[in-house]
mmCIF file of the N, C-alpha and C atoms, coordinates in Angstrom:
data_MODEL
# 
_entry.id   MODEL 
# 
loop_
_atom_site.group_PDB 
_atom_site.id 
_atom_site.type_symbol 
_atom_site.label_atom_id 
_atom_site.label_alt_id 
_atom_site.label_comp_id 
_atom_site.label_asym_id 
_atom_site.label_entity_id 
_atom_site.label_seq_id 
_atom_site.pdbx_PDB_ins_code 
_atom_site.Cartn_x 
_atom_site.Cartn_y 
_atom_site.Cartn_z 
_atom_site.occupancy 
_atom_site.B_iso_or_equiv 
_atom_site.pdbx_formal_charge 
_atom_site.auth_seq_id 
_atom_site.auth_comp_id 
_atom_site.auth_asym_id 
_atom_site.auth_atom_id 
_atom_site.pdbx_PDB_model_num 
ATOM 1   N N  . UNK A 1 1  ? 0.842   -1.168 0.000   1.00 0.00 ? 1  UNK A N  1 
ATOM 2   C CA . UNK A 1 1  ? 0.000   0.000  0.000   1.00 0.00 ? 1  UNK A CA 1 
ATOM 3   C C  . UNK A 1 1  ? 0.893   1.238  0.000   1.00 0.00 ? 1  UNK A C  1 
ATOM 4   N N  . UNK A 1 2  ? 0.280   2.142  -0.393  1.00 0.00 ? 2  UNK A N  1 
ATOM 5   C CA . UNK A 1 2  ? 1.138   3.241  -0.626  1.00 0.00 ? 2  UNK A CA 1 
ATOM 6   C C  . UNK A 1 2  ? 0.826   4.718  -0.096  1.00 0.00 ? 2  UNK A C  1 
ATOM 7   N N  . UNK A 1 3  ? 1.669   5.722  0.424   1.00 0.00 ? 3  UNK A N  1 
ATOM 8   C CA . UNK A 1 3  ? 0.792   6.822  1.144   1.00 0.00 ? 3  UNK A CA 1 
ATOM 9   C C  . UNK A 1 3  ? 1.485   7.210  -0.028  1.00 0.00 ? 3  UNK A C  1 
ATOM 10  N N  . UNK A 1 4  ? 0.210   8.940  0.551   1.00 0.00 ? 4  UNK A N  1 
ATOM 11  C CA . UNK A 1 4  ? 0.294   9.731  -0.664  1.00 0.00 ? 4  UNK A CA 1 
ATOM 12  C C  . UNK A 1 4  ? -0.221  10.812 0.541   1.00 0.00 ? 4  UNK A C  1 
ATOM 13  N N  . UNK A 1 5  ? 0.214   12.057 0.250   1.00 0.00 ? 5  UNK A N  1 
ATOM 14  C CA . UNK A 1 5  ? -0.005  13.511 0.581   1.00 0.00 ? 5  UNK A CA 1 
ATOM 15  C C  . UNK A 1 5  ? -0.745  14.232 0.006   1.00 0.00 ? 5  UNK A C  1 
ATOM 16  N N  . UNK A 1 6  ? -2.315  14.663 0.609   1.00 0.00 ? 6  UNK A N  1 
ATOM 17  C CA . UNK A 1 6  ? -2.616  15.907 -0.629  1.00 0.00 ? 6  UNK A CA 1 
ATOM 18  C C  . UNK A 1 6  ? -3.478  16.732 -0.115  1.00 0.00 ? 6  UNK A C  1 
ATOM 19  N N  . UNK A 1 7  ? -2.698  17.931 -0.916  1.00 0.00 ? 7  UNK A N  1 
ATOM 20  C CA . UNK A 1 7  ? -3.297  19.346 0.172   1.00 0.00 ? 7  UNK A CA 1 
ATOM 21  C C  . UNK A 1 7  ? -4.672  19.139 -0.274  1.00 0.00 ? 7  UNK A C  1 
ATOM 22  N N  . UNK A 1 8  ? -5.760  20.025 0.609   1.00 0.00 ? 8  UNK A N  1 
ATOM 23  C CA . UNK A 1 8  ? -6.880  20.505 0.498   1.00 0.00 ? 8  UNK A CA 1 
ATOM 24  C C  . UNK A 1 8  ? -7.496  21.257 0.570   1.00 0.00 ? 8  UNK A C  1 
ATOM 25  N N  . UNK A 1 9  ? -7.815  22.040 0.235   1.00 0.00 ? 9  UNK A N  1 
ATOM 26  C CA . UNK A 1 9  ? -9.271  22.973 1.156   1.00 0.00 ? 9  UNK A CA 1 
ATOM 27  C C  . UNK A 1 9  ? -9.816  22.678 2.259   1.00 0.00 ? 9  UNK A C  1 
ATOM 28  N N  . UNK A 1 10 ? -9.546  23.637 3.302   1.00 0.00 ? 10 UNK A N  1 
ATOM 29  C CA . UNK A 1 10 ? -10.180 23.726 4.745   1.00 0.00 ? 10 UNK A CA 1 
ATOM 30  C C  . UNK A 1 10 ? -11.868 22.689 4.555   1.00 0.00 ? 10 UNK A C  1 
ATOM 31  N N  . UNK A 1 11 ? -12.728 23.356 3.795   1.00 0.00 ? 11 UNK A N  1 
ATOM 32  C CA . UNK A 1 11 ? -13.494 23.647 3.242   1.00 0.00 ? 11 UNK A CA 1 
ATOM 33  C C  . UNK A 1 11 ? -14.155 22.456 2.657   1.00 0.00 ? 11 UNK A C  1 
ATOM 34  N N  . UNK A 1 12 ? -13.070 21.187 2.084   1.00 0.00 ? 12 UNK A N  1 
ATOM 35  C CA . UNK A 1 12 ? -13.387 20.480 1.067   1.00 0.00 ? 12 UNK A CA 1 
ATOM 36  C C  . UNK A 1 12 ? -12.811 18.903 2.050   1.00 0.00 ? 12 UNK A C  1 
ATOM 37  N N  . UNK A 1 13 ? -11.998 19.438 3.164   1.00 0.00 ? 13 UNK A N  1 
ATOM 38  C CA . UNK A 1 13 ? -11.568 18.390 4.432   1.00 0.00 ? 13 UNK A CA 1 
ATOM 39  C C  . UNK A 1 13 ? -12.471 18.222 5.001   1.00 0.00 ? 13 UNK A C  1 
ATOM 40  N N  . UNK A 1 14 ? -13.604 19.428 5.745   1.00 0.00 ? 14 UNK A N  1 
ATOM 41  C CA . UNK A 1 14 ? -14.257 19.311 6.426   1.00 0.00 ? 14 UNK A CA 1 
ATOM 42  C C  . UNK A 1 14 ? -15.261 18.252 5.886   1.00 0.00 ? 14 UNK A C  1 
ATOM 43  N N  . UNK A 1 15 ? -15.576 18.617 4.746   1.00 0.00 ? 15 UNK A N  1 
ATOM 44  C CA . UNK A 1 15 ? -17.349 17.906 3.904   1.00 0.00 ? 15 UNK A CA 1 
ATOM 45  C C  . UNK A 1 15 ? -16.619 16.653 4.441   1.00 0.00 ? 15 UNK A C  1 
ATOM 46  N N  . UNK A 1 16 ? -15.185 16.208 3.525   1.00 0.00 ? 16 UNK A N  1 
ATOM 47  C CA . UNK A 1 16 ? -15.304 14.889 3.270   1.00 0.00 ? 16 UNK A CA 1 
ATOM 48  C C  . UNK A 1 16 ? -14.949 14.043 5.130   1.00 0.00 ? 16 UNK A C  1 
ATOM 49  N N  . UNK A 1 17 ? -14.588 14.767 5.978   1.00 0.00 ? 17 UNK A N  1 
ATOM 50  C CA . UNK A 1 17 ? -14.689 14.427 7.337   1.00 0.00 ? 17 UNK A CA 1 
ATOM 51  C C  . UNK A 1 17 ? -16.255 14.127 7.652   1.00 0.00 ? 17 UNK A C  1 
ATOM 52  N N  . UNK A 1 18 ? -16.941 15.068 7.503   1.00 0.00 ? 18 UNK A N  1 
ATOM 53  C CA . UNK A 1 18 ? -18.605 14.828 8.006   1.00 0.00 ? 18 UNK A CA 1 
ATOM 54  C C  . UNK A 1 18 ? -19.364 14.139 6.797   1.00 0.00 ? 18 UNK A C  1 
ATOM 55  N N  . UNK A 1 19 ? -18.901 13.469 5.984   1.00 0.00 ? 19 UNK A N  1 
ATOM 56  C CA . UNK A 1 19 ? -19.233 12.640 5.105   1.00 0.00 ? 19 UNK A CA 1 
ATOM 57  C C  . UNK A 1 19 ? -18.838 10.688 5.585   1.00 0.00 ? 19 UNK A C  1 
ATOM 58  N N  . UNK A 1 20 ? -17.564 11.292 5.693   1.00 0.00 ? 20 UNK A N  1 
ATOM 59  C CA . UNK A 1 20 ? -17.147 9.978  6.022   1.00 0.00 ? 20 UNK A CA 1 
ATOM 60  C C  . UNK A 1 20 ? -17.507 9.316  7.393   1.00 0.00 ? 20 UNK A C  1 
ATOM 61  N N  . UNK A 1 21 ? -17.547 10.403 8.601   1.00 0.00 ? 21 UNK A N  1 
ATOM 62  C CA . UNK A 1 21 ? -17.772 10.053 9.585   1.00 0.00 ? 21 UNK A CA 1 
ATOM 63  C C  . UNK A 1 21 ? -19.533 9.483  9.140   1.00 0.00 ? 21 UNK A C  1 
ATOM 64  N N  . UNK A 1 22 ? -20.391 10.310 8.496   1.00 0.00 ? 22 UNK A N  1 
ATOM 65  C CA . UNK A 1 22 ? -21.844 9.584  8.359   1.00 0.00 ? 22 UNK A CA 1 
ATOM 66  C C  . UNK A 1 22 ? -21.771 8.185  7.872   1.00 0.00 ? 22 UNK A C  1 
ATOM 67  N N  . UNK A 1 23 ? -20.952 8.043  6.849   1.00 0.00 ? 23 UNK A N  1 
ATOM 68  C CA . UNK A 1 23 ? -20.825 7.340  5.914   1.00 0.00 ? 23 UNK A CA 1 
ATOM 69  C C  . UNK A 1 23 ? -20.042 5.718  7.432   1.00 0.00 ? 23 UNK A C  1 
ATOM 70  N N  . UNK A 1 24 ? -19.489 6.109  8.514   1.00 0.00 ? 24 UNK A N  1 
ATOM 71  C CA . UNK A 1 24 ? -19.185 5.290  9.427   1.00 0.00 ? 24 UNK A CA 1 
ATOM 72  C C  . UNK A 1 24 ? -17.855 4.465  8.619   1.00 0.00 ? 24 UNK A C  1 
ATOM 73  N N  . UNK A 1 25 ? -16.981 5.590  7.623   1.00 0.00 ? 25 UNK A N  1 
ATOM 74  C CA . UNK A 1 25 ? -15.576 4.847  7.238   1.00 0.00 ? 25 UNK A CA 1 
ATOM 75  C C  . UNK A 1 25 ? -14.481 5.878  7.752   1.00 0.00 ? 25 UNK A C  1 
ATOM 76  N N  . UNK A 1 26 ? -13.554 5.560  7.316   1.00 0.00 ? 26 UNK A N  1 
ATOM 77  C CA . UNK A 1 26 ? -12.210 6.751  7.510   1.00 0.00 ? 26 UNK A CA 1 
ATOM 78  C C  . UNK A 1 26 ? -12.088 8.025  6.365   1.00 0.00 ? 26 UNK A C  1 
ATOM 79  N N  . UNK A 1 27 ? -11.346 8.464  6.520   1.00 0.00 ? 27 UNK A N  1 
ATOM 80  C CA . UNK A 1 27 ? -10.880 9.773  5.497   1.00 0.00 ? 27 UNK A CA 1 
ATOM 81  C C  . UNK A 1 27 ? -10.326 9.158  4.537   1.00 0.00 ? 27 UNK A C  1 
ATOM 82  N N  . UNK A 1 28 ? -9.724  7.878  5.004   1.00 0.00 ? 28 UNK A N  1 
ATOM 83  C CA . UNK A 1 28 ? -8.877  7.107  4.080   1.00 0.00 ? 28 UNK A CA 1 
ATOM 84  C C  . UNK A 1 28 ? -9.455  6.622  3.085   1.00 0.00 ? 28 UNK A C  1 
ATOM 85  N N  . UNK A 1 29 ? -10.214 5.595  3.319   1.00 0.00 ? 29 UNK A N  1 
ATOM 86  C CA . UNK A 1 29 ? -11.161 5.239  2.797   1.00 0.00 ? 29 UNK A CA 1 
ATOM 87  C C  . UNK A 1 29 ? -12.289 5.547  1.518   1.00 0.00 ? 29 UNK A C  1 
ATOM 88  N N  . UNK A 1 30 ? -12.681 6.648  2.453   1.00 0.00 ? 30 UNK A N  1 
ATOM 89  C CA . UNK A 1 30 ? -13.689 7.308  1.795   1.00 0.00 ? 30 UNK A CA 1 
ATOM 90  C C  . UNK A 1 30 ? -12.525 8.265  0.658   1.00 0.00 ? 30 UNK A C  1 
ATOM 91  N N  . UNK A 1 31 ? -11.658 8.567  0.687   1.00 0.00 ? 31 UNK A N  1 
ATOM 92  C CA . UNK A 1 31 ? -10.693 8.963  -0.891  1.00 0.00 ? 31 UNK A CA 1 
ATOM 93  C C  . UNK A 1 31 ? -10.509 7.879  -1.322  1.00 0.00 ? 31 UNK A C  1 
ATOM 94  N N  . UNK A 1 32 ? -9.841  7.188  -0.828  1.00 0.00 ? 32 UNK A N  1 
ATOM 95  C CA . UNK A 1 32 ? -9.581  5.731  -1.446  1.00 0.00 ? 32 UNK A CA 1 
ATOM 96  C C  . UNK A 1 32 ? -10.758 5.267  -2.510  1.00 0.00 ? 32 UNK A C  1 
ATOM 97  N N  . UNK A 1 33 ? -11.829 5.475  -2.168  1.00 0.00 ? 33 UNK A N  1 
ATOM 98  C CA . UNK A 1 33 ? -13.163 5.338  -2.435  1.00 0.00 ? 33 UNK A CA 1 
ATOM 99  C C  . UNK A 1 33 ? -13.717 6.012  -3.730  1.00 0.00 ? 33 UNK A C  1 
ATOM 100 N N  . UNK A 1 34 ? -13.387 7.258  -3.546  1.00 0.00 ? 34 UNK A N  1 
ATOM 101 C CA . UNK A 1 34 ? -13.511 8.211  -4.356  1.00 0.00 ? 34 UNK A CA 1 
ATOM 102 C C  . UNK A 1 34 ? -12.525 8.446  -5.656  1.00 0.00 ? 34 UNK A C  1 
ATOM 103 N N  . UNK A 1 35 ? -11.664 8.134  -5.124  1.00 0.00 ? 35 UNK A N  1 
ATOM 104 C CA . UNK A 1 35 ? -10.403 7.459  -6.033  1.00 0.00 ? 35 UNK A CA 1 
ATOM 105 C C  . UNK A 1 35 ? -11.141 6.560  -7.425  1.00 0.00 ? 35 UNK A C  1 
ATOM 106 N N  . UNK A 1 36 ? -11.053 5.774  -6.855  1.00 0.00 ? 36 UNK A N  1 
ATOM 107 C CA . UNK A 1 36 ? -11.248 4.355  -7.180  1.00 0.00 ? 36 UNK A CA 1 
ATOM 108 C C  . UNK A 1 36 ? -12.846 4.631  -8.403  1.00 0.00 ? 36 UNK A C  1 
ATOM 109 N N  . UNK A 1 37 ? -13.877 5.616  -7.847  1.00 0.00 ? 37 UNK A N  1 
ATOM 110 C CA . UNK A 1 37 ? -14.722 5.663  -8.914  1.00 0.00 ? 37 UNK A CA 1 
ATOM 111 C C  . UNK A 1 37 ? -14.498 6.403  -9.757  1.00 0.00 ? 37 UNK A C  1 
ATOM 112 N N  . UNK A 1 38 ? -14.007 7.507  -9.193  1.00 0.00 ? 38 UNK A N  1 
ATOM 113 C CA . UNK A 1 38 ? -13.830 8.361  -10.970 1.00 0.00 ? 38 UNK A CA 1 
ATOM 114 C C  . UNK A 1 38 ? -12.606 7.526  -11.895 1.00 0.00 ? 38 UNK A C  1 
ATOM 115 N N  . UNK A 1 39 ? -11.314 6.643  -11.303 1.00 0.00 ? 39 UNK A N  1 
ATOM 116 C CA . UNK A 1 39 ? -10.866 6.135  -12.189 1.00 0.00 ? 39 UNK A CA 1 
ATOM 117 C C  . UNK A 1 39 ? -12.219 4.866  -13.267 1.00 0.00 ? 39 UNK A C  1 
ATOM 118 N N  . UNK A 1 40 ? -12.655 4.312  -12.247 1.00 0.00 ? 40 UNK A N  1 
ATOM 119 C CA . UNK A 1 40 ? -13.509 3.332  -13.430 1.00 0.00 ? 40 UNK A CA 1 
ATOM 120 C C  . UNK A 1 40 ? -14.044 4.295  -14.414 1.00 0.00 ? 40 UNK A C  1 
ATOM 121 N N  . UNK A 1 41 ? -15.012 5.292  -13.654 1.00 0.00 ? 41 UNK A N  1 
ATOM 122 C CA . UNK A 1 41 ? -15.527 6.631  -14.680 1.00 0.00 ? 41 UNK A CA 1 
ATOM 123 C C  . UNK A 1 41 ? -15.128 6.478  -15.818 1.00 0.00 ? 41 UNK A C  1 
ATOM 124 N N  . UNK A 1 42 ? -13.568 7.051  -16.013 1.00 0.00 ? 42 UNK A N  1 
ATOM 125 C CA . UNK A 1 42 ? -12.224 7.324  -16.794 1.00 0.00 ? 42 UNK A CA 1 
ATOM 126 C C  . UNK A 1 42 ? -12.474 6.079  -18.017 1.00 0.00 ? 42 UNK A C  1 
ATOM 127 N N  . UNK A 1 43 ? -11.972 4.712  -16.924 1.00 0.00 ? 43 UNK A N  1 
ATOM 128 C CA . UNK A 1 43 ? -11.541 3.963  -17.697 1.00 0.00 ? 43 UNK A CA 1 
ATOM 129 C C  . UNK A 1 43 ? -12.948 3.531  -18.383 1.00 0.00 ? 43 UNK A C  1 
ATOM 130 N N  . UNK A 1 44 ? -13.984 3.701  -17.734 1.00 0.00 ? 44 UNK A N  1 
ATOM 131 C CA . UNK A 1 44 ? -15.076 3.152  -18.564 1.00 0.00 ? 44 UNK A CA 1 
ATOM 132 C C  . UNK A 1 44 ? -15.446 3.974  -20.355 1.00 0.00 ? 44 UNK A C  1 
ATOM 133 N N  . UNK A 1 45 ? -15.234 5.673  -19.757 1.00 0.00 ? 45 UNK A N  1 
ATOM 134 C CA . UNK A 1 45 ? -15.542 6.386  -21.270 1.00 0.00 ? 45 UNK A CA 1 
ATOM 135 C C  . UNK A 1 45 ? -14.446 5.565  -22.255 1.00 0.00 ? 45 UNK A C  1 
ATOM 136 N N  . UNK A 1 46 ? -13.229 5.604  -21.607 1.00 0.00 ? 46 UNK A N  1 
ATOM 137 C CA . UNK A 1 46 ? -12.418 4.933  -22.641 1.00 0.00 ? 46 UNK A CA 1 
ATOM 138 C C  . UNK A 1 46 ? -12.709 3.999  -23.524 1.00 0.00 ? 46 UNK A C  1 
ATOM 139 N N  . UNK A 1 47 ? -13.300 3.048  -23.104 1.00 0.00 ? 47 UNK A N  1 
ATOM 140 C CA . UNK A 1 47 ? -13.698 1.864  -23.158 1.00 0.00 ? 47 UNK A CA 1 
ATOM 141 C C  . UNK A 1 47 ? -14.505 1.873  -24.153 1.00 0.00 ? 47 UNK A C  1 
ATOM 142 N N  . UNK A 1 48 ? -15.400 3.114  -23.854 1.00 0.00 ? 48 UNK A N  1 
ATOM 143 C CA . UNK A 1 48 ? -16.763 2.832  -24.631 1.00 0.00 ? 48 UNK A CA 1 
ATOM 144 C C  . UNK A 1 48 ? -16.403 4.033  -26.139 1.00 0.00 ? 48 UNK A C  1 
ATOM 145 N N  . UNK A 1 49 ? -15.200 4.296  -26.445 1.00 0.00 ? 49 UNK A N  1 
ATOM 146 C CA . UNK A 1 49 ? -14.681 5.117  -27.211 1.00 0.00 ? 49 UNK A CA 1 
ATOM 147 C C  . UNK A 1 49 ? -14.096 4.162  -28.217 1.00 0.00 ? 49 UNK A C  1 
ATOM 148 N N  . UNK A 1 50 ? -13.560 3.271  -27.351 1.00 0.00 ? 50 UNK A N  1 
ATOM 149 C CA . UNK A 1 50 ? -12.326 2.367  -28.364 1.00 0.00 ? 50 UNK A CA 1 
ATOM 150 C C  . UNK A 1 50 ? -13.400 1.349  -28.749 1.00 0.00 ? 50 UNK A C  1 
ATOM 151 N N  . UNK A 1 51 ? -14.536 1.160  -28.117 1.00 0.00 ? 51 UNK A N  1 
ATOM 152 C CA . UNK A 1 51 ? -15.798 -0.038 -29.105 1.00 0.00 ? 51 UNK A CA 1 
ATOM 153 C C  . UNK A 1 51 ? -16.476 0.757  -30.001 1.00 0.00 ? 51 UNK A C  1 
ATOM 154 N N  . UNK A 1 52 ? -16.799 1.944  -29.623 1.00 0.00 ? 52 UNK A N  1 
ATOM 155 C CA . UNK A 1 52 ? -17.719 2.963  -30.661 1.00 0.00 ? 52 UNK A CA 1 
ATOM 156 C C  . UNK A 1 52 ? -16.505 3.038  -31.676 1.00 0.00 ? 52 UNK A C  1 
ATOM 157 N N  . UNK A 1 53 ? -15.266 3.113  -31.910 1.00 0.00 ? 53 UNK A N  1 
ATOM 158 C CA . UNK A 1 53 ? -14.141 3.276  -33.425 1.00 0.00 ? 53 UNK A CA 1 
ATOM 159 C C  . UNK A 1 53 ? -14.336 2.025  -33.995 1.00 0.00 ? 53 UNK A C  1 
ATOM 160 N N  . UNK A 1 54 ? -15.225 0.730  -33.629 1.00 0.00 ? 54 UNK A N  1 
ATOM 161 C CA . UNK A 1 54 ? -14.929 -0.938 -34.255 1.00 0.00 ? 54 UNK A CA 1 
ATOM 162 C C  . UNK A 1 54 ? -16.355 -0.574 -34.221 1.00 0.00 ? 54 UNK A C  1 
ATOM 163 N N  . UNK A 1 55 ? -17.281 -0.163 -34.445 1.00 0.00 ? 55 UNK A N  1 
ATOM 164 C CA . UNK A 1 55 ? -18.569 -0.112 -34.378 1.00 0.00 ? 55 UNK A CA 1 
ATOM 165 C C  . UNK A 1 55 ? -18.624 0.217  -36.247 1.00 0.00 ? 55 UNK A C  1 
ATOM 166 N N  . UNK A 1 56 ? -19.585 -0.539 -37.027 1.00 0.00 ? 56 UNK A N  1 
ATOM 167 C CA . UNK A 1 56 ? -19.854 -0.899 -38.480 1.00 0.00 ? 56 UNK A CA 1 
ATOM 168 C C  . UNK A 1 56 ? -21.188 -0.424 -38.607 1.00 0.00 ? 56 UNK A C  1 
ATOM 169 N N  . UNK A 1 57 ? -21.988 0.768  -39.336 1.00 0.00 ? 57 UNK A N  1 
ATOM 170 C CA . UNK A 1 57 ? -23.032 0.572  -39.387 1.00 0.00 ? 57 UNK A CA 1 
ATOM 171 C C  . UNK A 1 57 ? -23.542 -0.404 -40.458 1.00 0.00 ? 57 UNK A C  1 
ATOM 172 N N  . UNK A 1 58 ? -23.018 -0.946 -41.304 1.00 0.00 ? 58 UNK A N  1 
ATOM 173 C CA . UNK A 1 58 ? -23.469 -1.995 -42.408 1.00 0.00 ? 58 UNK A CA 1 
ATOM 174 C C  . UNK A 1 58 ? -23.980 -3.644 -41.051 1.00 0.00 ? 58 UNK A C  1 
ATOM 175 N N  . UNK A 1 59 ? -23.128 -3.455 -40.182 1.00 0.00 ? 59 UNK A N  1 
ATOM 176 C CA . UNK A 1 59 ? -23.139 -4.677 -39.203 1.00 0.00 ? 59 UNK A CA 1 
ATOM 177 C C  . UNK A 1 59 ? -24.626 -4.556 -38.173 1.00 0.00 ? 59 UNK A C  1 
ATOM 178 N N  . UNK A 1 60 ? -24.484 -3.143 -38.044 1.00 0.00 ? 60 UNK A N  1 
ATOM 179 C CA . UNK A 1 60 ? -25.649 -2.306 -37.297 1.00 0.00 ? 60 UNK A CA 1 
ATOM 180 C C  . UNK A 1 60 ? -27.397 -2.678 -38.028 1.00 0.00 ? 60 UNK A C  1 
ATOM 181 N N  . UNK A 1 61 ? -27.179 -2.424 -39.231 1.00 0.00 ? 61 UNK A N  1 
ATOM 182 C CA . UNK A 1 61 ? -28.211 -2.471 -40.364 1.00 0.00 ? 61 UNK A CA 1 
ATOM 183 C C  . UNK A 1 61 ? -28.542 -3.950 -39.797 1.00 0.00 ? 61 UNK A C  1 
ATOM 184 N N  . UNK A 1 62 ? -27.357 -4.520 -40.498 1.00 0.00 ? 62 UNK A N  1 
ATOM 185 C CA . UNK A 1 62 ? -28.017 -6.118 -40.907 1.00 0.00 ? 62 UNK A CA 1 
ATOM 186 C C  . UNK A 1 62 ? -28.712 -6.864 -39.777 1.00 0.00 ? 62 UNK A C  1 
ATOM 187 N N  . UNK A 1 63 ? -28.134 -6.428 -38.522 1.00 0.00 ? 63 UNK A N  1 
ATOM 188 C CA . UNK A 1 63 ? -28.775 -7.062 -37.205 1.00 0.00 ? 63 UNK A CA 1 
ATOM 189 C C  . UNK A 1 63 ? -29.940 -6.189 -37.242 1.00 0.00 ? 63 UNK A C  1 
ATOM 190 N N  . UNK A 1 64 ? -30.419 -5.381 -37.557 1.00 0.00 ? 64 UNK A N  1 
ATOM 191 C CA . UNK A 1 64 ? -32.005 -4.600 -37.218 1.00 0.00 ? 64 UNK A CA 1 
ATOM 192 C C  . UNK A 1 64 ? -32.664 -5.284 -37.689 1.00 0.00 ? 64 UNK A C  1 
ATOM 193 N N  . UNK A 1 65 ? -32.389 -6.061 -39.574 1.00 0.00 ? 65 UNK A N  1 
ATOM 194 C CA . UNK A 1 65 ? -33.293 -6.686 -40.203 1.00 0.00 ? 65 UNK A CA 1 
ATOM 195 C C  . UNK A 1 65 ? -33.857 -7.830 -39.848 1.00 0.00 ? 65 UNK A C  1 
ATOM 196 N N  . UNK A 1 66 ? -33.025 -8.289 -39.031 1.00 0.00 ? 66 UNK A N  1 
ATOM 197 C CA . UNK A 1 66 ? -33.513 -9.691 -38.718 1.00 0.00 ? 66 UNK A CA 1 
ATOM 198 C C  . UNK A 1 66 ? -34.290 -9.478 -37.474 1.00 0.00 ? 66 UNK A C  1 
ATOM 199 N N  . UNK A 1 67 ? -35.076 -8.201 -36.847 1.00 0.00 ? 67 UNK A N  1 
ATOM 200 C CA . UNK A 1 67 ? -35.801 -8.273 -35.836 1.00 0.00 ? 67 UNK A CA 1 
ATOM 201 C C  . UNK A 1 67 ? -37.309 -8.357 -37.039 1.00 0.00 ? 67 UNK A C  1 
ATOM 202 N N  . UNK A 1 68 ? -37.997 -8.636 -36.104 1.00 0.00 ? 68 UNK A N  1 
ATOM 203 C CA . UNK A 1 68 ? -39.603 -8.442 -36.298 1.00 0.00 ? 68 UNK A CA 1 
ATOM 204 C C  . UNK A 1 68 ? -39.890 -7.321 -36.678 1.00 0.00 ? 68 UNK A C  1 
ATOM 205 N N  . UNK A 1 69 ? -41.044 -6.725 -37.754 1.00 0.00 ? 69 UNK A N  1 
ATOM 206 C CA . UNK A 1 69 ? -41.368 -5.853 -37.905 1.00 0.00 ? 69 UNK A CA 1 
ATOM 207 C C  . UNK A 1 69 ? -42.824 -5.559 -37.218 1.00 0.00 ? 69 UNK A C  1 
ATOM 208 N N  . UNK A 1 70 ? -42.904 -5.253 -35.656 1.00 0.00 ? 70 UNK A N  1 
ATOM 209 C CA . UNK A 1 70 ? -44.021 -5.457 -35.175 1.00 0.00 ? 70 UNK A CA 1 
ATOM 210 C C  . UNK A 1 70 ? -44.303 -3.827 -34.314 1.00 0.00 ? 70 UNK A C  1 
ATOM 211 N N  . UNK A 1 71 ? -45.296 -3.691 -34.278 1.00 0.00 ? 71 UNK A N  1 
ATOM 212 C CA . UNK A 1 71 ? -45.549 -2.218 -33.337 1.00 0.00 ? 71 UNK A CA 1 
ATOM 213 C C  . UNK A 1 71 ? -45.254 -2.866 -31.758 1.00 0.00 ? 71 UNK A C  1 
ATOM 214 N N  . UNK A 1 72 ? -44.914 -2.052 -31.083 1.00 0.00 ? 72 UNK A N  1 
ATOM 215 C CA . UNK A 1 72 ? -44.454 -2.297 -29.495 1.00 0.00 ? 72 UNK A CA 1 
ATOM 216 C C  . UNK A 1 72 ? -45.417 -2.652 -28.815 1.00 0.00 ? 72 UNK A C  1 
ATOM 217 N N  . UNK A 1 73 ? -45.734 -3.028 -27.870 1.00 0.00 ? 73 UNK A N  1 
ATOM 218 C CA . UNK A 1 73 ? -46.562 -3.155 -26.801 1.00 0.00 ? 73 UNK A CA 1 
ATOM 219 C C  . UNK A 1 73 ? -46.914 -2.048 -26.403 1.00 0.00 ? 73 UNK A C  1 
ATOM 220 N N  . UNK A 1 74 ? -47.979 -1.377 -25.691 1.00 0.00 ? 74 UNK A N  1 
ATOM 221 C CA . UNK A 1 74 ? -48.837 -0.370 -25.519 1.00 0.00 ? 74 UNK A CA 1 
ATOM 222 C C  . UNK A 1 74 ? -48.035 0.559  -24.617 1.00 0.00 ? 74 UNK A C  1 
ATOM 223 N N  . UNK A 1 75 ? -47.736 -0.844 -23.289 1.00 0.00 ? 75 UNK A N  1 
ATOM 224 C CA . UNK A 1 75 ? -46.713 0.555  -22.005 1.00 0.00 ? 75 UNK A CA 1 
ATOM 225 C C  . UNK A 1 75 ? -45.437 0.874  -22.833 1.00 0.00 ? 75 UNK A C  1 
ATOM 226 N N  . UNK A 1 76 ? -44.951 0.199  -24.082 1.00 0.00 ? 76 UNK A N  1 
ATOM 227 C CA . UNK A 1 76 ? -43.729 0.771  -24.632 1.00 0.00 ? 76 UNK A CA 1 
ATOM 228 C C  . UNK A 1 76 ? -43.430 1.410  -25.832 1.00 0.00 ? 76 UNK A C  1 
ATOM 229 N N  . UNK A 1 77 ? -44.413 2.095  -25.942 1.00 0.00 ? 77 UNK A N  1 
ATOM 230 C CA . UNK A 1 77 ? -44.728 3.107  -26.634 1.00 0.00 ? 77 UNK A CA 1 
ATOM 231 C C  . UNK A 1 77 ? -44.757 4.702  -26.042 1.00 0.00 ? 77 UNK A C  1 
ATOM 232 N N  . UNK A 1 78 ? -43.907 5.216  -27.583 1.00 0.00 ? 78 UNK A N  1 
ATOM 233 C CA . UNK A 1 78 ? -43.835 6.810  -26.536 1.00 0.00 ? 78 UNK A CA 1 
ATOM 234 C C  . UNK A 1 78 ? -45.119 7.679  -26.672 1.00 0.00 ? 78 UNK A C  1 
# 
């Protein structure tokens, strides 16, 4: 495990103190925490960037055709 130092805001210590204390974890934690989602965040747009560049609309088409050509069901309708 690894420490790390990082300044803050008076301001922006306090929230995440009376956050965490509600929340019944540490300061640690609760960054650790916070950490940890905006990287998936990150890595998720990525993700969904590098499948949308391999994305074919000719591939797109051909899978629509083979659905049913039927009107929706009533609740799924806009």
């Amino acid at each position: 495990m690894s420490t790390l130092s990082v300044r803050l805001p008076n301001s922006l210590h306090q929230q995440i103190r009376e956050l965490a204390k509600r929340e019944g974890i540490s300061i640690n934690q609760f960054i650790s925490t916070a950490a940890a989602e905006k990287l998936s965040a990150l890595m998720t747009e990525e993700y969904l960037e590098k499948r949308a560049s391999r994305a074919s609309r000719a591939k797109l088409e051909d899978a629509l055709s083979k659905l049913p050509d039927v009107e929706p069901e009533e609740y799924d309708q806009l």
